[in-house]
C-alpha positions as CSV (number, residue, x, y, z in Angstrom):
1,X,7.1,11.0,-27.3
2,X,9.3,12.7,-24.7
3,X,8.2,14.8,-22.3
4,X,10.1,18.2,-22.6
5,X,8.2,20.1,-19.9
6,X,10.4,22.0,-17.6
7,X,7.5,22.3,-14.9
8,X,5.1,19.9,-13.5
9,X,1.7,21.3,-14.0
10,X,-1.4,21.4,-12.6
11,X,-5.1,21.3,-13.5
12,X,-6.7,24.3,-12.0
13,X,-9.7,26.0,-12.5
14,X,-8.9,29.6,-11.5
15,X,-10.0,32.9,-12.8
16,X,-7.7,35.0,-14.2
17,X,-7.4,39.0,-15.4
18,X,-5.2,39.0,-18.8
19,X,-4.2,42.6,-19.7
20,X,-3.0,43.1,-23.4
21,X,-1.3,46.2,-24.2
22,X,-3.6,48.8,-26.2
23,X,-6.5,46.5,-25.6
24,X,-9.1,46.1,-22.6
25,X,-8.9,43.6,-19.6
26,X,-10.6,40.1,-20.3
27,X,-11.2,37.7,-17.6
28,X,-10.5,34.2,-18.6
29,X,-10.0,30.5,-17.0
30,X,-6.7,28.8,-16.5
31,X,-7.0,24.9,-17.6
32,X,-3.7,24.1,-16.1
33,X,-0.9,26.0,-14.4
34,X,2.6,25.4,-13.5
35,X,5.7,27.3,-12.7
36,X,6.7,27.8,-15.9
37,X,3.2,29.1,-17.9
38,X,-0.4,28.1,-17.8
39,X,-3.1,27.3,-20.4
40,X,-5.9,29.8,-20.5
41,X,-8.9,29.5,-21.8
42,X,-10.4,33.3,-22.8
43,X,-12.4,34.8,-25.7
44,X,-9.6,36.8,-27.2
45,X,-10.5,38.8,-30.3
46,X,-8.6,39.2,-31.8
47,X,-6.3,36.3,-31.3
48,X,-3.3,37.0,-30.1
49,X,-0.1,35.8,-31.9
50,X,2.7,33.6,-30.8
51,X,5.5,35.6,-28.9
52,X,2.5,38.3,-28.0
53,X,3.5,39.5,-24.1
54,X,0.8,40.3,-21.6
55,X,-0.4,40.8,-18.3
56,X,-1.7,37.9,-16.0
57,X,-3.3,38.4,-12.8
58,X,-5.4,35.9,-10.4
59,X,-8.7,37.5,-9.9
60,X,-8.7,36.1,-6.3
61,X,-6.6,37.5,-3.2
62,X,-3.5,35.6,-2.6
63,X,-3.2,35.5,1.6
64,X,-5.3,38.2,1.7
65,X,-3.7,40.6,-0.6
66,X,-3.9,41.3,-4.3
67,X,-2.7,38.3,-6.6
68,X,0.8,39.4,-8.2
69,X,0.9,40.7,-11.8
70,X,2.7,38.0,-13.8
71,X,4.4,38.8,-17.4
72,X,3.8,36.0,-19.8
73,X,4.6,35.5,-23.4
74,X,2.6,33.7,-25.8
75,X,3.8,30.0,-27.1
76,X,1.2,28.3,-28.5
77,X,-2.7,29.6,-29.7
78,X,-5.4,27.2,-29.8
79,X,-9.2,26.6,-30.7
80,X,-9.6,25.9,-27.2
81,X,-7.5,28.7,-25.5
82,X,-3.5,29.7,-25.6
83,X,-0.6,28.8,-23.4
84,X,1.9,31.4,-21.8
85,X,4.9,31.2,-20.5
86,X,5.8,33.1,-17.9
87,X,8.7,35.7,-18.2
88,X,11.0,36.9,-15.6
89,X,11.9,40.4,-15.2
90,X,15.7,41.0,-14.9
């Protein structure tokens, strides 16, 4: 099968804040991580949907400051976790 990945990714192990609108905070686990998205793996309940937006935030400073807030979209929900894509504000 081709690869149709834009991104290289990564596997990281870094803790993440995930903010969906109307519900509370959860802190989850990225699997892997690119430029593009990352694969989280969170107990979301419920279950968000494919094309759900949220909030994405490292839990740890970046160069001593607060992690950015990054907007991603759902693409794909899994037993194990769901994968994002990260969207850029215009």
């Amino acid at each position: 099968m081709r690869e149709l990945r834009k991104h290289e990714r990564f596997e990281l192990a870094l803790q993440v804040r995930v903010t969906r609108p109307d519900r509370e905070t959860i802190v989850g686990t990225t699997r892997d991580f690119s430029n593009g998205g990352a694969f989280i793996h969170a107990d979301f309940v419920p279950s968000p949907a494919a094309g759900d937006e949220m909030l994405l935030q490292l839990t740890s400073p970046v160069n001593g400051q607060p992690a950015p807030v990054l907007k991603g979209r759902v693409v794909r929900v899994a037993a194990e976790g769901i994968a994002f894509e990260f969207i850029k504000d215009e």
